[in-house]
VMD Tcl script that draws the C-alpha trace (Angstrom):
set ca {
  {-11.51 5.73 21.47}
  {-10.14 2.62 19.42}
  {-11.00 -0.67 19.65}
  {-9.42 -4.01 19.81}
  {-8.98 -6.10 16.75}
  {-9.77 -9.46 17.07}
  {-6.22 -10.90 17.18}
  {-5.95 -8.46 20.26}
  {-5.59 -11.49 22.77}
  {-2.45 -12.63 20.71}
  {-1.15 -8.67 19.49}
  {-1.67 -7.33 23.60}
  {-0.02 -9.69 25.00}
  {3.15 -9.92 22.50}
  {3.25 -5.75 22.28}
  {6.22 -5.40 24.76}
  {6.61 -1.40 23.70}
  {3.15 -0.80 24.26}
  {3.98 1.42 21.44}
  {0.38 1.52 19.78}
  {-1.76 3.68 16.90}
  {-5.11 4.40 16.15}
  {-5.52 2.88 12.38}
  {-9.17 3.58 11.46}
  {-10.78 3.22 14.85}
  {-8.77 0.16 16.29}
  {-5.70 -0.34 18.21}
  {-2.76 -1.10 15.86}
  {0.63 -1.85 16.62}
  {3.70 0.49 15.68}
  {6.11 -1.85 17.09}
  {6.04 -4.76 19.14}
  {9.85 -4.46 20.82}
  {10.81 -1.26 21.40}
  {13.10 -0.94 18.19}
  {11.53 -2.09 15.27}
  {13.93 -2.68 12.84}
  {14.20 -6.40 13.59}
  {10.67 -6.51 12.22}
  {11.60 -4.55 9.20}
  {13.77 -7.55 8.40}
  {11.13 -9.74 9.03}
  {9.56 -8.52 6.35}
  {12.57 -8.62 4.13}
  {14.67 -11.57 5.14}
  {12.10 -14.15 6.47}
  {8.34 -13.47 7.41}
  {6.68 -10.65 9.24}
  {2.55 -10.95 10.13}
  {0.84 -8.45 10.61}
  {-2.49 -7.28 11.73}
  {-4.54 -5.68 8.60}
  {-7.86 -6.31 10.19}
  {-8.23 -2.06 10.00}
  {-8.85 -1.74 6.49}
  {-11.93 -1.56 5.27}
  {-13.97 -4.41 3.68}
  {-16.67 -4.41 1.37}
  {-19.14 -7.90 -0.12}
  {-20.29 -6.55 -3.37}
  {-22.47 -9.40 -4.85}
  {-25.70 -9.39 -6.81}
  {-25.80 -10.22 -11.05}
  {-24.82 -6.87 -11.38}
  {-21.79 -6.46 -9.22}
  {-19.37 -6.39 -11.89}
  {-21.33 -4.00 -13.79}
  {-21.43 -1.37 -10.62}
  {-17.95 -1.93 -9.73}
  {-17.02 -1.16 -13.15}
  {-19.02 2.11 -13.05}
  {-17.38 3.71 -9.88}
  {-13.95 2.27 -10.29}
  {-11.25 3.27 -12.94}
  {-10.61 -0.15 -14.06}
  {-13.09 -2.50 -16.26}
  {-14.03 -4.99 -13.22}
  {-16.23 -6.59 -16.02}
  {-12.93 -8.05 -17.28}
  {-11.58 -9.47 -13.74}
  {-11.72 -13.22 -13.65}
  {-12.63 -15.26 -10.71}
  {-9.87 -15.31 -8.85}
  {-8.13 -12.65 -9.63}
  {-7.71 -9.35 -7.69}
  {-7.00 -5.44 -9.03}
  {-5.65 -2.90 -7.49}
  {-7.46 0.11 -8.48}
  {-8.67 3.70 -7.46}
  {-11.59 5.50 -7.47}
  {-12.60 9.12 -8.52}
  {-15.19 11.68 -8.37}
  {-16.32 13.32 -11.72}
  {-13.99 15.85 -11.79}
  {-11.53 13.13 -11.80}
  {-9.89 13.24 -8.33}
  {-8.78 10.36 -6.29}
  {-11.16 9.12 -3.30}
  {-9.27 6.00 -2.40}
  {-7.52 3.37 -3.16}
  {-7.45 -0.15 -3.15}
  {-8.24 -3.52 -4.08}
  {-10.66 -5.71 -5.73}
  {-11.35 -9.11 -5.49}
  {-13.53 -11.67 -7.74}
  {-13.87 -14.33 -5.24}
  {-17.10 -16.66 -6.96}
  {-19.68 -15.60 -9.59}
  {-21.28 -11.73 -9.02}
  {-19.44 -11.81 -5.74}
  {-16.50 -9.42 -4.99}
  {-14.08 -8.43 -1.92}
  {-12.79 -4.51 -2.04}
  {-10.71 -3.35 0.65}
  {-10.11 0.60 0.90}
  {-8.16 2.82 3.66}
  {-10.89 4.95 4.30}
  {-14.57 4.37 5.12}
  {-16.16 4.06 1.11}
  {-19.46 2.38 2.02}
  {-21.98 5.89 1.74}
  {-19.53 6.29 -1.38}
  {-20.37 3.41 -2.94}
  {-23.88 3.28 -2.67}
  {-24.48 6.37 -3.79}
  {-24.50 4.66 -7.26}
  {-25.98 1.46 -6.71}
  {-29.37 3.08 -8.28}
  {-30.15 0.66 -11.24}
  {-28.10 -1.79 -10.74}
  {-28.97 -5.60 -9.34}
  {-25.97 -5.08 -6.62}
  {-25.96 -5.50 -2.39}
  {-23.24 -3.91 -0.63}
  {-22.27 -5.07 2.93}
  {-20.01 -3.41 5.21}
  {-18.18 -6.16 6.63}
  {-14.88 -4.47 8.21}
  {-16.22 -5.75 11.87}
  {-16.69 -9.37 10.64}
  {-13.45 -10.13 8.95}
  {-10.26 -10.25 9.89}
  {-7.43 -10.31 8.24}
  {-3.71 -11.27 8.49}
  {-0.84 -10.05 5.90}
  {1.98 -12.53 5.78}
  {4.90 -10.98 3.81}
  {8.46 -12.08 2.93}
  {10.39 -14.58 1.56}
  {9.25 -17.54 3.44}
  {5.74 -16.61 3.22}
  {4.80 -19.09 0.79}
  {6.80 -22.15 2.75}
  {4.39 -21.66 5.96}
  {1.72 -21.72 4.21}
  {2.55 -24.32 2.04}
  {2.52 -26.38 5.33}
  {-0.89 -25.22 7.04}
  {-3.38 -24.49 3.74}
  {-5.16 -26.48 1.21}
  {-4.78 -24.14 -1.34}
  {-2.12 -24.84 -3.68}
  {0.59 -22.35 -2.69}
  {3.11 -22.85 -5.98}
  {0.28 -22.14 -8.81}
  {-1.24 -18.83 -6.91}
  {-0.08 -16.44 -8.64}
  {0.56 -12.52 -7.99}
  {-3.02 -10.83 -7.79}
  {-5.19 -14.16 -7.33}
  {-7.23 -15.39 -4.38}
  {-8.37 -18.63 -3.78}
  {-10.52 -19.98 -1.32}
  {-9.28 -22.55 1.46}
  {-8.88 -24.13 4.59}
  {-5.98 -23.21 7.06}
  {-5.74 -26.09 9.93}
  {-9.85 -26.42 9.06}
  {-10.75 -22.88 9.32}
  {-12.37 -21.14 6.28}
  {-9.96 -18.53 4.63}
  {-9.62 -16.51 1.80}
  {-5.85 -16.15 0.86}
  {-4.94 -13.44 -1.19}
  {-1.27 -12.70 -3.12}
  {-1.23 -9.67 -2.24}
  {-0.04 -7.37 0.67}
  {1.93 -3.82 1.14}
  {5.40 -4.27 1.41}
  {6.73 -4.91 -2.31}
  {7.78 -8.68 -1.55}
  {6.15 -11.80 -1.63}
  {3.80 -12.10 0.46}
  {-0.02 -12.97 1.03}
  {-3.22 -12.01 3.04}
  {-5.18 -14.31 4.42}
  {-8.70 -13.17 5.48}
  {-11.35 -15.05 7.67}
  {-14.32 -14.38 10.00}
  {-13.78 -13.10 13.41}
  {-14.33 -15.87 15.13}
  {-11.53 -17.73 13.89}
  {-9.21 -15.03 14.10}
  {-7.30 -16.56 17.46}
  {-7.04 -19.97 15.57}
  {-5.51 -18.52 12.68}
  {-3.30 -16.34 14.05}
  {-1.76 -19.57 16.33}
  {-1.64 -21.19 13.42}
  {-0.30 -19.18 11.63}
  {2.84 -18.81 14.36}
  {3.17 -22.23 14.93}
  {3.92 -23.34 11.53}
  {5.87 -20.26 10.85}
  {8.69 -20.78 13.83}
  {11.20 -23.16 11.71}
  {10.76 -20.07 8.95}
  {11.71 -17.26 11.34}
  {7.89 -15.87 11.29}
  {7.80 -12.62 13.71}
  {4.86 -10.34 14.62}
  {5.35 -7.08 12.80}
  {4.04 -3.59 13.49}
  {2.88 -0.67 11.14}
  {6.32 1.53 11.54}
  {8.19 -2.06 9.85}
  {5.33 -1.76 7.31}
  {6.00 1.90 6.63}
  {9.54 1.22 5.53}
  {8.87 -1.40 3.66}
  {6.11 0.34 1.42}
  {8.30 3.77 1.03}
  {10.99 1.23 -0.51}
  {8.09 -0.82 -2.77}
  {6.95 2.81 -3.41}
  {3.36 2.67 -2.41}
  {1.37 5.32 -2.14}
  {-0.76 6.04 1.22}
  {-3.95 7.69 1.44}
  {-3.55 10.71 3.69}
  {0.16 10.91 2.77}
  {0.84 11.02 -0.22}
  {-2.39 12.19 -1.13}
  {-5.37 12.73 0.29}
  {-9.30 11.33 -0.39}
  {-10.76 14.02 -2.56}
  {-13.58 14.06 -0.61}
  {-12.31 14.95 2.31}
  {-10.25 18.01 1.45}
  {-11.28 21.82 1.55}
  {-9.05 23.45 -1.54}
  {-8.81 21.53 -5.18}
  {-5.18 21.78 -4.44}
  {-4.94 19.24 -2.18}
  {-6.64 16.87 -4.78}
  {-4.96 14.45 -7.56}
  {-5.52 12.50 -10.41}
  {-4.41 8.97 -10.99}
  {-2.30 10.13 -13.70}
  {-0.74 12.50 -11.11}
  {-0.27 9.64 -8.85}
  {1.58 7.52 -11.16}
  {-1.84 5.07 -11.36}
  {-2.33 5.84 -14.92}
  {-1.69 2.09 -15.27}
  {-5.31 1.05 -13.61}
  {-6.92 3.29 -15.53}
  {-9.37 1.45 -18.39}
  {-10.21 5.06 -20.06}
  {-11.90 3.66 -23.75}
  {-15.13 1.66 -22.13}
  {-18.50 1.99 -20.66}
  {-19.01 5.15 -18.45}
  {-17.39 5.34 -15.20}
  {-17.15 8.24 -12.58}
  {-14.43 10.08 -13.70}
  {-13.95 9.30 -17.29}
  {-14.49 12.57 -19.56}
  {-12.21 14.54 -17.05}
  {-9.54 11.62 -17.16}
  {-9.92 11.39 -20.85}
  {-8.77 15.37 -21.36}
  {-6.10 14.72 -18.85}
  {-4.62 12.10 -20.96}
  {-4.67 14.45 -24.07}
  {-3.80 17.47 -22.77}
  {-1.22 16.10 -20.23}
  {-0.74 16.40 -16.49}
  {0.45 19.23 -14.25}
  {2.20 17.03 -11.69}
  {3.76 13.98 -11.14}
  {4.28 10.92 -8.40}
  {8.30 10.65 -8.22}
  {10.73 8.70 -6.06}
  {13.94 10.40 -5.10}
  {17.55 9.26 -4.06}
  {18.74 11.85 -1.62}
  {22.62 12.30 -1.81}
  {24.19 10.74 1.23}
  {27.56 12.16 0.29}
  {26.27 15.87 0.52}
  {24.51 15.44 3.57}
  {26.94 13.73 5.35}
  {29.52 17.34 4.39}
  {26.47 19.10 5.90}
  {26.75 17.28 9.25}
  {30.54 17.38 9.38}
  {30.69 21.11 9.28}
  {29.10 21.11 12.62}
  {31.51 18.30 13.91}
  {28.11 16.15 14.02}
  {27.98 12.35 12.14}
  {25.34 12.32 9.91}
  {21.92 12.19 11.35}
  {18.49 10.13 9.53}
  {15.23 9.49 11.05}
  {15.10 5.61 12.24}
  {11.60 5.27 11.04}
  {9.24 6.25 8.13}
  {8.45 9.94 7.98}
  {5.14 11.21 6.65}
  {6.07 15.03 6.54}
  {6.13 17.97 3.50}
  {9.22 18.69 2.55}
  {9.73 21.48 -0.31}
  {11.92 20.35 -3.23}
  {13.90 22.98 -5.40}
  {14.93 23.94 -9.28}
  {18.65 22.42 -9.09}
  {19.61 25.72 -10.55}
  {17.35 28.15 -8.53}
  {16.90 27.84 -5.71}
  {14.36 29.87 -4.56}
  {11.91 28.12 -7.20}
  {10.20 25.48 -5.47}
  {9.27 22.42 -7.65}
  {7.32 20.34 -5.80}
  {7.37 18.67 -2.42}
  {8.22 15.36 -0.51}
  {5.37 13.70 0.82}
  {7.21 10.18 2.75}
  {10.31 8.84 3.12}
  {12.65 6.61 4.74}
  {16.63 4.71 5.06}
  {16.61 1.98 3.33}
  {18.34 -0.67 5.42}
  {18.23 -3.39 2.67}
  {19.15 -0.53 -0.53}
  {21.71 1.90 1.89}
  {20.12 4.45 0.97}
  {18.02 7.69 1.62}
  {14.95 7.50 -0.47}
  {11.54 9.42 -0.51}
  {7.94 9.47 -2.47}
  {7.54 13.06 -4.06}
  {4.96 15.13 -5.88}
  {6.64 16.98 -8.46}
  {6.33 19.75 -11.33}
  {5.72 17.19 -14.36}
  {8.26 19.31 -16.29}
  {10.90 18.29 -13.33}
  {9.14 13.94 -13.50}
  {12.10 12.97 -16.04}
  {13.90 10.12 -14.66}
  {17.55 11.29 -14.18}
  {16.39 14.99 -12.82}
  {18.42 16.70 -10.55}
  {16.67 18.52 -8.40}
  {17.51 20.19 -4.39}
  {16.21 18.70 -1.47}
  {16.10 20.54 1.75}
  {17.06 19.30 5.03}
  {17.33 20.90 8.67}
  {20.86 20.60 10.48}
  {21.14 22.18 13.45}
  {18.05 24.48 13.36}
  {19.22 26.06 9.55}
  {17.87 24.93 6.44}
  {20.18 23.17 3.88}
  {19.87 21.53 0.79}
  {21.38 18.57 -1.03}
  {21.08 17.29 -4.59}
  {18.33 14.47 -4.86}
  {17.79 12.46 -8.26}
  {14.50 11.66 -9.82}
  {13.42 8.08 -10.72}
  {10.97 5.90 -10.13}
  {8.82 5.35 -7.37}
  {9.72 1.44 -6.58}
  {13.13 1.36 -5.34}
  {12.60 -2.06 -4.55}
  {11.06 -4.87 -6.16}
  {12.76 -8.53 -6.05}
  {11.78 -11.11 -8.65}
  {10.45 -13.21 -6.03}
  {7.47 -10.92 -5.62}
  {5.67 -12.26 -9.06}
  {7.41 -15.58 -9.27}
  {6.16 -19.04 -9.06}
  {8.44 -22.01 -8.45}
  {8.74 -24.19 -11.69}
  {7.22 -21.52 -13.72}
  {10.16 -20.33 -16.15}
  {8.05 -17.08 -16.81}
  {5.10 -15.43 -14.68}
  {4.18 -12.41 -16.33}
  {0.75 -11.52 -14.38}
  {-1.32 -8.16 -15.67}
  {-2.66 -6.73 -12.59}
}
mol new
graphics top color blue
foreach p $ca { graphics top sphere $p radius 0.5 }
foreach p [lrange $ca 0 end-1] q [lrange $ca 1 end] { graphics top cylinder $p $q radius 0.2 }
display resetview
């Protein structure tokens, strides 16, 4: 049975819908009204806060912290500066995603990492030899995202960190109205946006805090269905979604790369050993079988589809996390490749999805068929291939005064 977060005494009492889910053992909201589009645009037009106490959290510290990290993760965490944070995967041998997530250098041979799914028995599996301590700390620490375009102006109002010079993928360590905070440029909704992350204790401060400086800046409490929009538009990728932890899966099928994820990006391949590497390294050479796409759906064709029924046309008002089989644009009855989440777009007007595709079908421009259910019969319209982020305002990696703010991640 879940469990309350500790911002529960703020989140039960706001949660009108009582519209809840179960994200990794704790109560969550979905929405907090019973539509949740005005959260959506929260997140897009103002500021949205939400609870991201769920994830898991991991203190890797010890002289050789960087050294392990560095070991099980695809990127070179020997090369992460304090203060800065990577997003990053990790992989078996064989190559296949476990999770993602992030890493943090918060002070000398101390690091934050934050994963969807449990990673603790993971990690230390590979400690042996190395001068590391890991400590499961997702029941100590809270956390708070605070995303959108005023973001930065509440906290600029509340924290001691300067807000203008953090830049995209840094942390800093602060005070927020006297409580001790880590905030973090960072979050999942493809805006600007921050998480700020503190011990339990002060979670009820913060979040008041964080709310009463926020209500000249149109600050709302958001839910996880707002959130699921607003990733499917930044294209981010969700474990259990759009793929799954290799770990956890019966059939080599359901497993993927970080090439085939589109993550090629984190990956440090020419360095010290790391889990993965001589599998990843043949990929690269030899090329991969399938790749992470996003996809425009044709709004034109399926609105004909719904008009031959005398219908209007007919999306899904939230995020949908289903397979749906893609096609050869020219046969039909050759399947390609399959949708894995999607959504409307609200702010783009328009019917997007995240898709895993034949890498022969990955070229941007790709026309491909996309198949849809009217009426109990299966259609399909035309769908183009591109790239994953639909959206993805300047705003995002900017600083004010800075004429240029070019940030490797």
């Amino acid at each position: 049975m879940p469990i309350p977060s500790p911002f529960y005494e703020r989140t039960g009492l706001l949660c009108t819908s009582m519209n809840w889910k179960d994200w990794a053992g704790y109560y969550a909201v979905a929405s907090f009204d019973t539509v949740h589009i005005p959260e959506y645009f929260a997140f897009r037009q103002s500021a949205g806060l939400i609870d991201v106490t769920p994830l898991f959290k991991y203190k890797v510290t010890g002289p050789d912290a960087a050294a392990f990290l560095s070991r099980v993760m695809v990127k070179n965490i020997d090369q992460l500066k304090v203060g800065r944070v990577a997003y990053l995967c990790w992989c078996n041998d064989q190559g296949k995603v476990i999770d993602d997530g992030t890493v943090m250098h918060v002070s000398e041979h101390a690091f934050f990492v934050t994963s969807a799914d449990p990673s603790f028995l993971w990690l230390s599996r590979f400690t042996r030899g190395y001068d590391t301590t890991i400590e499961d700390v997702t029941d100590a620490i809270a956390g708070l995202a605070l995303q959108g375009p005023t973001s930065r102006d509440i906290l600029k109002n509340c924290v001691d960190v300067d807000m203008d010079a953090l830049k995209f993928f840094e942390v800093s360590e602060g005070h927020l109205e006297g409580i001790p905070v880590h905030v973090s440029r960072t979050g999942f909704t493809g805006d600007l946006g921050y998480e700020i992350w503190t011990e339990n204790e002060h979670s009820i401060k913060l979040w008041d805090a964080l709310m009463k400086h926020g209500k000249n800046y149109n600050i709302r409490p958001c839910g996880l269905d707002a959130l699921d929009m607003t990733r499917i538009e930044a294209g981010l990728i969700l474990n259990g979604a759009d793929y799954f932890n290799a770990a956890h899966v019966l059939i080599e099928d359901r497993m993927s790369t970080p090439y085939e994820l589109g993550l090629g990006w984190t990956v440090n391949l020419d360095r010290s050993t790391f889990n993965g590497q001589a599998a990843l390294k043949r990929e690269k050479e030899k090329g991969s079988l399938w790749a992470t796409v996003g996809l425009d759906i044709n709004w034109p064709e399926l609105e004909a589809i719904y008009n031959r029924y005398g219908l209007p046309p007919e999306v899904d008002g939230h995020a949908w996390r289903t397979s749906i089989p893609i096609y050869d644009n020219n046969d039909h009855n050759k399947q390609v490749g399959y949708a894995t989440s999607g959504t409307w777009s609200p702010t783009l007007k328009k019917n997007i999805a995240i898709a895993t595709i034949q890498k022969a079908y990955g070229a941007p421009g790709t026309k491909i068929q996309f198949e849809v259910m009217v009426e109990h019969t299966r259609h399909l319209v035309s769908a183009f291939v591109g790239p994953t982020q639909f959206y993805n305002p300047e705003r995002k990696r900017s600083n004010p005064g800075l004429v240029q703010d070019v940030v490797s991640v």
